[in-house]
N, C-alpha and C positions, 0 to 999 in steps of 0.2 A: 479199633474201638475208640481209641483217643483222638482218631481225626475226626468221627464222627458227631462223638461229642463238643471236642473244640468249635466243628463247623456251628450245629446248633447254638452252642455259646455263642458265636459272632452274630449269626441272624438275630439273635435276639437280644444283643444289646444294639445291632445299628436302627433296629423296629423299636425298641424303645428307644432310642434317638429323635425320631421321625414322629411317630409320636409327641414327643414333648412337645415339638416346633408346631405339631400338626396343634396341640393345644393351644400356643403362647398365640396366635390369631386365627381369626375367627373364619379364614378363607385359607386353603392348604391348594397351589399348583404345582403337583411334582414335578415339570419341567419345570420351573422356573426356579427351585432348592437348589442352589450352589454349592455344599459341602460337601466335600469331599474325603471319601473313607481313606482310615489307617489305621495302619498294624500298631500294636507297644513293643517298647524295645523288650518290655521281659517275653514277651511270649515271642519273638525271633531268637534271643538265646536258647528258648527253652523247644522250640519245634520245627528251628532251622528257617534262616534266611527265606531262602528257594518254596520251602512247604508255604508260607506263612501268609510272602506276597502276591504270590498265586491266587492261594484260595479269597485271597480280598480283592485284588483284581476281576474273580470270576463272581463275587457275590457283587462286587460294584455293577458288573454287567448286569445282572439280575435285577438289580433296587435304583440305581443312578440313570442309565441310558433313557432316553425322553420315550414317553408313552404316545406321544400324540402327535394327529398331521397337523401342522400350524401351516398355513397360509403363507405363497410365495413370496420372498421379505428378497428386499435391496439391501441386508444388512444398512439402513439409516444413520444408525449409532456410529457407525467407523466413518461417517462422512470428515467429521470433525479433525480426524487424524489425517483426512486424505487434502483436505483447505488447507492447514499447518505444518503438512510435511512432516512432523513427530510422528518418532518411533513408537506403535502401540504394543505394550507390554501386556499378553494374555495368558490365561489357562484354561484346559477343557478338557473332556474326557476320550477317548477314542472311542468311538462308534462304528464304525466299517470299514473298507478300503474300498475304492473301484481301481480295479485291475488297469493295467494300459493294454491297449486295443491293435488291432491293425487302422484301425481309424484314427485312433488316439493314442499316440505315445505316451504321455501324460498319465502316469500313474496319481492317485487323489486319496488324502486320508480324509474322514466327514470323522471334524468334533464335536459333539453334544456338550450341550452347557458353555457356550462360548463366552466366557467372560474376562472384563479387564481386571488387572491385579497389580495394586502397584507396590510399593517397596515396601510397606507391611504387610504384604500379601493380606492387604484386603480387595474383596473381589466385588464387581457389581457385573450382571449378565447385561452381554450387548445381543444375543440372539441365542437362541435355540439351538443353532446349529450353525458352521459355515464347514466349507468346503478349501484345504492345503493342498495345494500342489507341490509333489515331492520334488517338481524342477524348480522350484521358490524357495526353497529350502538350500541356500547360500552356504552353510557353516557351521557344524555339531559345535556351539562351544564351551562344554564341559564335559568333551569325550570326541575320539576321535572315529570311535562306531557309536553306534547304539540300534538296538533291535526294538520295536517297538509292537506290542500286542495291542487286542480289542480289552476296552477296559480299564487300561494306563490312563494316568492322570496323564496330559500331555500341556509342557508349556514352553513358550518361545518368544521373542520379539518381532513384529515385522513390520512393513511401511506399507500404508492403503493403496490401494487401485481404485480405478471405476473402470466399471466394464458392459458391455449390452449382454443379456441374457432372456429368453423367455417372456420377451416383449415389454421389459426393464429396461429401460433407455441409459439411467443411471442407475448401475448396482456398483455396490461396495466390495470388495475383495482382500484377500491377504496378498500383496508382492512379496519381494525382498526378504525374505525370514532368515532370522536366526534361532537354532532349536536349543533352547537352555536343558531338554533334556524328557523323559517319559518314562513312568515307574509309578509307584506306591507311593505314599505319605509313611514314615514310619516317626511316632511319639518319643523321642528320646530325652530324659531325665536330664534336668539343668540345677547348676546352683543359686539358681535367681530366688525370686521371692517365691512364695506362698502362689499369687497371682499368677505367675511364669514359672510355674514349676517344671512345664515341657516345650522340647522346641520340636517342630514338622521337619523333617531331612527326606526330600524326596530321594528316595534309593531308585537309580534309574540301570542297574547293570548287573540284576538278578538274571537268574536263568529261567526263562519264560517255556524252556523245552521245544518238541514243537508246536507250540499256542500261541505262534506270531504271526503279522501277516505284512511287515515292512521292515528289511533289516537295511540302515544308512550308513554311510561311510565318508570322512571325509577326504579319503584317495579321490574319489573324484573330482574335486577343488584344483584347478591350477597352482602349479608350483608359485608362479611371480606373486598372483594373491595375492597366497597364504605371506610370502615374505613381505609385499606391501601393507600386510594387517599388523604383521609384527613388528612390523619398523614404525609404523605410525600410529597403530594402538588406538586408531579408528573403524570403527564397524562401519563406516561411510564407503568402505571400499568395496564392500560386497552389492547395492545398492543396483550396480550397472549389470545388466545380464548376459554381456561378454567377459564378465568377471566369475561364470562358473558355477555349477551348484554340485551338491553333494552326489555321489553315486548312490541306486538304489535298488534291490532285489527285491521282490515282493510273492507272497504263497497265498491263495484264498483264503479267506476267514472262515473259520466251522463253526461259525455262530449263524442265526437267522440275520438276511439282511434290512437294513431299516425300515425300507418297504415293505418286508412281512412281516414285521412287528408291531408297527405304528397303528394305534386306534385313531377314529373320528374324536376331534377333541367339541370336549363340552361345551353346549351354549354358556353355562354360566364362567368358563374362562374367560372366552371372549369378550361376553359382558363384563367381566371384573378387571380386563385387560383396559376399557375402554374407561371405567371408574376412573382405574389408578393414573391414565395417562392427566385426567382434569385436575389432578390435586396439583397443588404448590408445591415445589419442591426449591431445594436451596439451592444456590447458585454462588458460584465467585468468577466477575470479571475482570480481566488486566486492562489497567487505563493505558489507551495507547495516545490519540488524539481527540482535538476538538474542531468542530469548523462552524461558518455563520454562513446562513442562506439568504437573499434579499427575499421576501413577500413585495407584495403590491406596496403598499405603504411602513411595513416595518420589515423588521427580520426576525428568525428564528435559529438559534445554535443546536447545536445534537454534539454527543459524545461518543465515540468510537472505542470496542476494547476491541485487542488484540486475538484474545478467543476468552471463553468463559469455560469453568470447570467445574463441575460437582464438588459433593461431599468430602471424597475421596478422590479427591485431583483428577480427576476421567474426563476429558476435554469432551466439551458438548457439543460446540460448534466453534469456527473460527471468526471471521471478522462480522463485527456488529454493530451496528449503530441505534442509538436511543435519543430521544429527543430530549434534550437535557434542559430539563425542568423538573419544577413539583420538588419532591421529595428529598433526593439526591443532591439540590443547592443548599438545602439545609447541614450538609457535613463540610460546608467552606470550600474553599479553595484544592483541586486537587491536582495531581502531576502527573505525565507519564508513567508506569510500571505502580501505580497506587492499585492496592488490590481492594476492589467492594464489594463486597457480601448482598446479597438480596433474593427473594422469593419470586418466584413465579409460577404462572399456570400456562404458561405460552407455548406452542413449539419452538422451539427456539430454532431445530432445527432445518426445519419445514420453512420457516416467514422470512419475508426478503424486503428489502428495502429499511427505510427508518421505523423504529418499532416505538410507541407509544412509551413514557417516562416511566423508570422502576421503580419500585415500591417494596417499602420491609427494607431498605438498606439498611447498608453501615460499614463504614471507613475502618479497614483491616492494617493500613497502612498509620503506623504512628509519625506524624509531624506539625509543625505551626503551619494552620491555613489562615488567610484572611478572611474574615465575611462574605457571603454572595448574596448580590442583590436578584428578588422574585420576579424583576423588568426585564424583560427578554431583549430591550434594548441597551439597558446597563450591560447585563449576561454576553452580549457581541462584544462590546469593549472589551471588558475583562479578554476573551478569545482572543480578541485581534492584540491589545497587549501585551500578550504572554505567548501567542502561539504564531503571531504575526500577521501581515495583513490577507484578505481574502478577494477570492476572485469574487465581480461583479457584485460587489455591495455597497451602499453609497454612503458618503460620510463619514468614513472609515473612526478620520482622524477626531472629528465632533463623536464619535460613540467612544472613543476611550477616553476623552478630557472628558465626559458625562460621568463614567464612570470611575474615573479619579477623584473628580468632586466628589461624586457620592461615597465612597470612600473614606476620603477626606473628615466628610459631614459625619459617617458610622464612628468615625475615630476620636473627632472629636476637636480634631484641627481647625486653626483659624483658614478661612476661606473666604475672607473678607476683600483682600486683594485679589484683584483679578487671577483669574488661574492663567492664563490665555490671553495678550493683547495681539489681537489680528488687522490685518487691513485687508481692506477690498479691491476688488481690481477695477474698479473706479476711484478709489484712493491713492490709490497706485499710478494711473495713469494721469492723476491731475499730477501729478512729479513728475511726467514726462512730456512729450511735442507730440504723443504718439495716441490712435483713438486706443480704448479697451477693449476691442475686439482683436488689435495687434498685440497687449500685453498677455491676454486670455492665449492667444496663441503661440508666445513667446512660452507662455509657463509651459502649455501642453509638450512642447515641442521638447523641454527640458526635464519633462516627468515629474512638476515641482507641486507636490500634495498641500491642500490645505490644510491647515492645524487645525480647526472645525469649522462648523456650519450650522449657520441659524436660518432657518426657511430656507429658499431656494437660493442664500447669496452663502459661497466662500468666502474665509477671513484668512490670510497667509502671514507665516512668518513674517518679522519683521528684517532678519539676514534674507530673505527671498525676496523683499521685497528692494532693498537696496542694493541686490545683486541685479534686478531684473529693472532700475532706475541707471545702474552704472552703464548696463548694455545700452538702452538707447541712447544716452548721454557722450557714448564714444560713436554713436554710430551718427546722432546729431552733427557733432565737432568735425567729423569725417566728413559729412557731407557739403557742410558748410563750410570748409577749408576749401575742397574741391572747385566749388560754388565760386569762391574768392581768387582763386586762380581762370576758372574759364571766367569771369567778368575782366579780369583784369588784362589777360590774351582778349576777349572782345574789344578791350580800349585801346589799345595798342595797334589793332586790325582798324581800327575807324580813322587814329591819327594817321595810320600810314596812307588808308584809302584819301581824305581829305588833299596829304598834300600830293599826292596822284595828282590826284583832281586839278588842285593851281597848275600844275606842270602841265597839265594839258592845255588849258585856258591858254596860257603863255606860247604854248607850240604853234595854236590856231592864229597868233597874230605877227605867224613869223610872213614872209616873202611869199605870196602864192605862186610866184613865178616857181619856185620849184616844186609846187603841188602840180602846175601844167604841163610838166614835163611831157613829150611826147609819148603819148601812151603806145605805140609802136613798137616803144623801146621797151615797156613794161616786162619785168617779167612776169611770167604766170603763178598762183602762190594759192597751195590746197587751202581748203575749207578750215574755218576750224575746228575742231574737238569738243562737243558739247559737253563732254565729259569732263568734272571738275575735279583735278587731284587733290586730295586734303594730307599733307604731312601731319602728322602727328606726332607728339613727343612724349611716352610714358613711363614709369620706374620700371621699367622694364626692357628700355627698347627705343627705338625708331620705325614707324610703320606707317604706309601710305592708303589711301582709302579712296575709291571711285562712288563707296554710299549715297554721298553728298552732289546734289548740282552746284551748289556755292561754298562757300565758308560760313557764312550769315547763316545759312539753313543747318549746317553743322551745328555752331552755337544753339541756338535754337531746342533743335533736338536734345543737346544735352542737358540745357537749362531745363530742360522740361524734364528730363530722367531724375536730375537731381532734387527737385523741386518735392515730385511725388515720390520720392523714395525707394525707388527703386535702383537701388543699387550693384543692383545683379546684370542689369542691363548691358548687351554686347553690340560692338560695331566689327563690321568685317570688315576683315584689312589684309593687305601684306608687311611681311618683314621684308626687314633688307637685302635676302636672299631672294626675293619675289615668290615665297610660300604663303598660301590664304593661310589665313588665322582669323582669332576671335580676341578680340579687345575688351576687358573691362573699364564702363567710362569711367570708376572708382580709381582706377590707375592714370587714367589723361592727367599730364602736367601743361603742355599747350599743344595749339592746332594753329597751321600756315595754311 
């Protein structure tokens, strides 16, 4: 008689429960109610642990488990965990088992009311339902069994998947789980305030009789593991799937299964599903980076966070970009891991690429920023100042001196001297011997960035500019010194050739009688060699050269390499050893 009574007591205080909520707004969808029933601690002294959480367990199955068929879902919501690699912390109800098969080994428990819950166990629903696989289930960790009936609150940690199913290209899933545990709620009496007079201790290791239908173990766990979890006190080690899952026995459920329970859900859910998704909802993003785009004629920056979070810290999605403008420059200057607050109606989860500028912020992160300027070309400097320079954008160095000026100007600073004194590479090259199209290609050559730009002309450092005046001014001296050596080996080639010359004059007015010698007696005497050998003498060496028909033609050529510049210029030759090589005429000191 006292159970019976007790029982009616319970239904009709968790019915007026439901009720109230069903009051406090103006739209009640029982799938979607998260709370979850429990016992008081007086009425477990008073009618026995085992009695108590039973009969709440089996009135939960009654009032909690989902009433209605909702439409095939990719779990969406867990996407966010599966972009970020974060661990998702959940809770949900037990709703059925499916047996393992000869086709499927894979024994499966389906939770009703799937939702996140974080370290104040507050909860927000990510679906209706998902589907645990008891070989994903890694590691009991607050109990080395545990049995688990239909109707248990059930909760655990795990890391997302994506997987194809049912013509779902991209669905969401539970991997890697760890099971914090499955039982009752029971209200237990605290010394805290008024407010916090009780605290929820899920009792997970009552005696469920036989009214289970999954009992785990973690005998099944590999020894090394279990010792590499305890030695490093990293949940990271369970992660990998040759690292092991729990062992698991399983008995049918004597309950109806969800399939014969489930009504057609109501048009006006749907409809009201479709409401609630347009509203605003709050948002907090972690500032990660910024970058600058070049446009046709300007640019444009956007702001990147590293994922955004709800109310209750429930990651929504992971990496995002927003065009950063409007609203947002109004909270000044901000930094890495800076947390900002703001509203949307967007899917956040759903849209890709750069998302239009947010709106309703505010700067969660306390510290001194500077002003930002509303110029999207000011807005690049700032970027390229602080976050460094970017690929393909022009004027790099001219957008952040713009935007130090302006700075400067917010602050209040004199800016009357020059910020900036630049030269141009036509300024530049009247200091050298050299056109501006060879200085231009000196810079490029050396990676050497203009400090800014006004129209289409660069102004560079003034150290860049004297560094890139010293280079051709040694390569000048260089050439010119060379210059002054082969002229002066030409002079020396011409007195020698001259007094030849008299020496021959003088030979022809010797005695012809011995020019008529008997030609009889001649001897016979080869051709000679057209081939003119050029000795060569350079810091490097001695090497002979066949390049040349003359000497004269030697000179020549080289005056001319030196003349235009080209310094790189090679003659081929032998060393002393009679090996071809290559000559640079920068290295000739004379030529015979």
């Amino acid at each position: 008689m006292i159970k019976n009574k007790k029982l009616k007591s319970m239904i009709h205080r968790f019915r007026s429960k439901n009720n109230e909520s069903k009051t406090k707004t103006k739209f009640y969808n029982h799938d979607a109610d998260t709370s979850q029933m429990s016992a008081t601690y007086e009425d477990l002294k008073k009618y026995g642990v085992n009695h108590e959480l039973n009969i709440i367990r089996r009135i939960s199955i009654q009032q909690k488990l989902n009433k209605y068929q909702h439409p095939s879902s990719n779990h969406r919501l867990l996407k966010g965990y599966r972009d970020t690699g974060e661990w998702l912390n959940w809770i949900g109800i037990v709703a059925d088992i499916s047996m393992p098969t000869t086709s499927s080994l894979d024994g499966k428990i389906l939770i009703d009311k799937f939702c996140y819950e974080n370290s104040l166990h507050q909860v927000k629903l990510l679906d209706y339902h998902v589907w645990l696989k008891t070989n994903e289930i890694r590691y009991l960790l607050n109990a080395d069994k545990q049995t688990i009936g239909v109707g248990d609150t059930i909760r655990g940690i795990s890391k997302v998947t994506k997987y194809s199913s049912k013509g779902l290209s991209n669905k969401y899933g539970l991997g890697a789980t760890l099971l914090k545990g499955a039982g009752i709620y029971v209200s237990i009496p605290t010394k805290r305030t008024l407010a916090q007079s009780t605290a929820n201790q899920l009792v997970t290791d009552y005696d469920r009789q036989d009214d289970w239908v999954v009992k785990l173990s973690n005998a099944g766990v590999p020894k090394q593991t279990l010792r590499d979890y305890h030695r490093e006190k990293d949940i990271n080690v369970f992660i990998a799937k040759n690292r092991g899952h729990v062992s698991a026995r399983f008995q049918p459920s004597r309950y109806n299964h969800y399939f014969e329970r489930l009504e057609a859900m109501p048009q006006k859910i749907l409809q009201h599903e479709k409401e609630q998704h347009s509203l605003a909802s709050k948002y907090y993003g972690i500032v990660d980076n910024f970058k600058v785009y070049q446009k046709k004629d300007s640019c444009h920056s956007v702001i990147h966070f590293s994922y955004i979070v709800d109310d209750i810290k429930r990651i929504i999605t992971g990496s995002k970009w927003f065009e950063y403008d409007g609203e947002i420059l109004k909270l000044g200057s901000l930094r890495p891991k800076d947390v900002i607050g703001f509203k949307d109606n967007r899917d956040l989860i759903k849209s890709s690429g750069t998302l239009e500028p947010l709106t309703n912020v505010e700067l969660l992160t306390k510290h001194q920023s500077d002003p930002m300027p509303d110029n999207q070309g000011l807005v690049a400097g700032w970027v390229i100042k602080n976050f460094g320079k970017q690929k393909n954008v022009l004027n790099q160095n001219d957008l952040v001196n713009k935007y130090e000026r302006w700075l400067k100007t917010k602050r209040g600073e004199d800016i009357r001297t020059p910020f900036n004194i630049g030269f141009s590479i036509d300024e530049i090259a009247e200091k050298t011997t050299v056109t501006a199209h060879q200085i231009q290609k000196f810079l490029d050559q050396h990676s050497v960035q203009p400090i800014f730009s006004e129209g289409n002309k660069d102004y560079y450092a003034k150290q860049d500019m004297d560094l890139t005046v010293k280079h051709f001014k040694q390569v000048h001296n260089k050439a010119k010194a060379a210059l002054q050596v082969v002229r002066k080996t030409k002079d020396n080639y011409l007195i020698d050739k001259n007094k030849k010359q008299e020496e021959v004059k003088k030979m022809t007015n010797k005695d012809n009688s011995v020019m008529n010698t008997d030609t009889s007696k001649a001897k016979t005497t080869k051709a000679p060699n057209n081939d003119h050998v050029i000795k060569i003498i350079t810091s490097r060496g001695r090497f002979t050269t066949l390049q040349f028909k003359t000497l004269q033609e030697a000179y020549i050529v080289l005056q001319q390499a030196l003349q235009s510049g080209y310094l790189n210029y090679f003659i081929k030759a032998k060393d002393e050893a009679g090996s071809d090589c290559l000559i640079s005429v920068k290295n000739i000191i004379s030529m015979s």
